[in-house]
N, C-alpha and C positions, 0 to 999 in steps of 0.2 A: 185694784185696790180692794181690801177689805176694811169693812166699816162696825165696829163694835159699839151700840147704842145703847144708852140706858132707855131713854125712851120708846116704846112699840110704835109710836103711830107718827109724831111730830118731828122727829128729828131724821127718820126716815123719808118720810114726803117730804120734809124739806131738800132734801138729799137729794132725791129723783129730781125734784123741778130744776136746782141749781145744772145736775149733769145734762141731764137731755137739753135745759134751753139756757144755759149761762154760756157767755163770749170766749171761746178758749186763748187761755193765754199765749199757747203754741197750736196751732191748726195743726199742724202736722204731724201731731202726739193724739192719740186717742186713750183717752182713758176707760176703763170698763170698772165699773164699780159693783159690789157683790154687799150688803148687810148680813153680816157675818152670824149675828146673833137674831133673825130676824122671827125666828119662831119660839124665843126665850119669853120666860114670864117671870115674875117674881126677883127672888134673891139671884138668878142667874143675871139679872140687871146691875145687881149694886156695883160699885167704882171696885172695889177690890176685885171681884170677881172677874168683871169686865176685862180689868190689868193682866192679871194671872192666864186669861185663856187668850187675851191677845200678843202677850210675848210668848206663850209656845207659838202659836200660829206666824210671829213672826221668827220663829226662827225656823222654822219649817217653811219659809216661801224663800227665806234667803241660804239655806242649802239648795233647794231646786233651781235657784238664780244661777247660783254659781258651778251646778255640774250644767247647766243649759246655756252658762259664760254669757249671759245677759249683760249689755252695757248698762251703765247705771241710770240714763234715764228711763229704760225698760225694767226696772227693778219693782220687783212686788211692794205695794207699800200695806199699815195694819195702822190703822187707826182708832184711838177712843174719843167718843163723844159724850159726856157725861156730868153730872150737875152737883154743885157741894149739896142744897136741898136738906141742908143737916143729915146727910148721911152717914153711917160709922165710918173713919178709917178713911176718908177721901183726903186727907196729907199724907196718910202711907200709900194710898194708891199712886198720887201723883209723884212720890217720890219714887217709889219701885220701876214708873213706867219710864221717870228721868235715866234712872240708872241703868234699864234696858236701852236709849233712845226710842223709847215707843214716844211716837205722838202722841198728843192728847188736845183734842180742843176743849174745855172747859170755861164754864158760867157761872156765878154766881150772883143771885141763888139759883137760877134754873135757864136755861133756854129762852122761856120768854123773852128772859131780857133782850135779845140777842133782836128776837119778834119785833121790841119795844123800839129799840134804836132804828128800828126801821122809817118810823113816825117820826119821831122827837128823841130829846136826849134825855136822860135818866141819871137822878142823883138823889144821896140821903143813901142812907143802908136799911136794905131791906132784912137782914137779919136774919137771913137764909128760909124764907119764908117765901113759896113760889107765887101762891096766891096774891101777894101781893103786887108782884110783876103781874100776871094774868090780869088784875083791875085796872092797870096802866093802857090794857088794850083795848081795841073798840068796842062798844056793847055790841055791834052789829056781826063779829068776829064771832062773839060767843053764842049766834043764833044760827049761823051759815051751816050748810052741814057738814056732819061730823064734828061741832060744838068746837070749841075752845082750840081743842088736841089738833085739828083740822088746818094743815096749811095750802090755803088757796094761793096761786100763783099770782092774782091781781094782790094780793096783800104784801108782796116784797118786791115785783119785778118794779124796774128801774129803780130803786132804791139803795143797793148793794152800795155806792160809792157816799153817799149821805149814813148809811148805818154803821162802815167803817170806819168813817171820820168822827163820830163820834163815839165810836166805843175807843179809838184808840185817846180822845181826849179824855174821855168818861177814864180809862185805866192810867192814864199817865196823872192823875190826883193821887195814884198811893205809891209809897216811897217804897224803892226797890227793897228795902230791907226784910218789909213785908211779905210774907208768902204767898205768891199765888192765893191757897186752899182760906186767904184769910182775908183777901180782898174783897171788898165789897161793897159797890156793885162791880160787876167785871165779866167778861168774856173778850175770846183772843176766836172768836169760829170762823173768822175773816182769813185766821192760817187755817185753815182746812179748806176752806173755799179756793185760796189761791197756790197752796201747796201740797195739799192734797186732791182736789179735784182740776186742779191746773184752770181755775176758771180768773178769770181778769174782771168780770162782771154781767151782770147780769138784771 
């Protein structure tokens, strides 16, 4: 699997901890995960961008699948991880990456959230505003090292089935009409965890 992250430090670590020590769904599937974009900065982060260099890359692993006639659950996967954060263009991201079937895990407004429901559940609109998710967190989070960005594994393990249970209550308050890019609060990172890294918990 390749993992295309907006964020450098948070969504990465979070990354590593899930694969190395999350519950695999199938034991007898290994996954190898690669952060694709992991030495990017700046504008090479934004959702547009992120979309654009993750569908060539997947269409470049799904030619070498097919001359190497990989069965499909040994099929390359490409993933986005990335946050509205009032960003430009994150409804054309998410819809470009639809129309490719590129995944995407996506939060709004940021990640944190995603942190937050690991604690308690989360409601009211934050307005795309990350800070505000980050205040939700512990004061004691924002002093551990590596500050805030910093994901310690005692801060989510055994959590995973309490964090999904309420983000999927937290997402089922806004009506399917609504877009994704326009929910808010919201994250879906629970498919990335169980379908893209094949983890059942953690």
């Amino acid at each position: 699997m390749y993992v295309f992250t907006e964020g450098k430090v948070t969504e990465p670590e979070y990354i590593r901890f899930v694969w190395k020590q999350g519950v695999p769904k199938d034991p007898a599937l290994t996954v190898e995960v690669h952060i694709a974009n992991a030495k990017d900065d700046g504008s090479r982060r934004m959702p547009l961008d992120l979309v654009g260099r993750a569908i060539l890359l997947q269409q470049e692993k799904q030619r070498d699948d097919r001359k190497a006639k990989l069965p499909p659950p040994l099929h390359t996967q490409v993933w986005c991880l990335f946050d509205h954060d009032n960003h430009p263009g994150v409804d054309t991201a998410l819809a470009r990456a639809e129309s490719h079937e590129l995944p995407v895990a996506f939060s709004h407004p940021c990640f944190e959230l995603w942190r937050v429901l690991h604690l308690k559940a989360a409601s009211g609109s934050f307005g795309g505003v990350c800070g505000m998710a980050e205040r939700r967190l512990p004061a004691g989070w924002h002093k551990a090292p590596g500050g805030i960005k910093a994901v310690l594994p005692e801060q989510v393990r055994h959590q995973y089935e309490d964090a999904k249970g309420r983000a999927l209550k937290m997402n089922a308050e806004h009506p399917d009409r609504v877009p994704r890019h326009k929910r808010d609060p919201y994250t879906d990172v629970y498919e990335f965890v169980e379908k893209g890294l094949g983890v059942a918990s953690y």
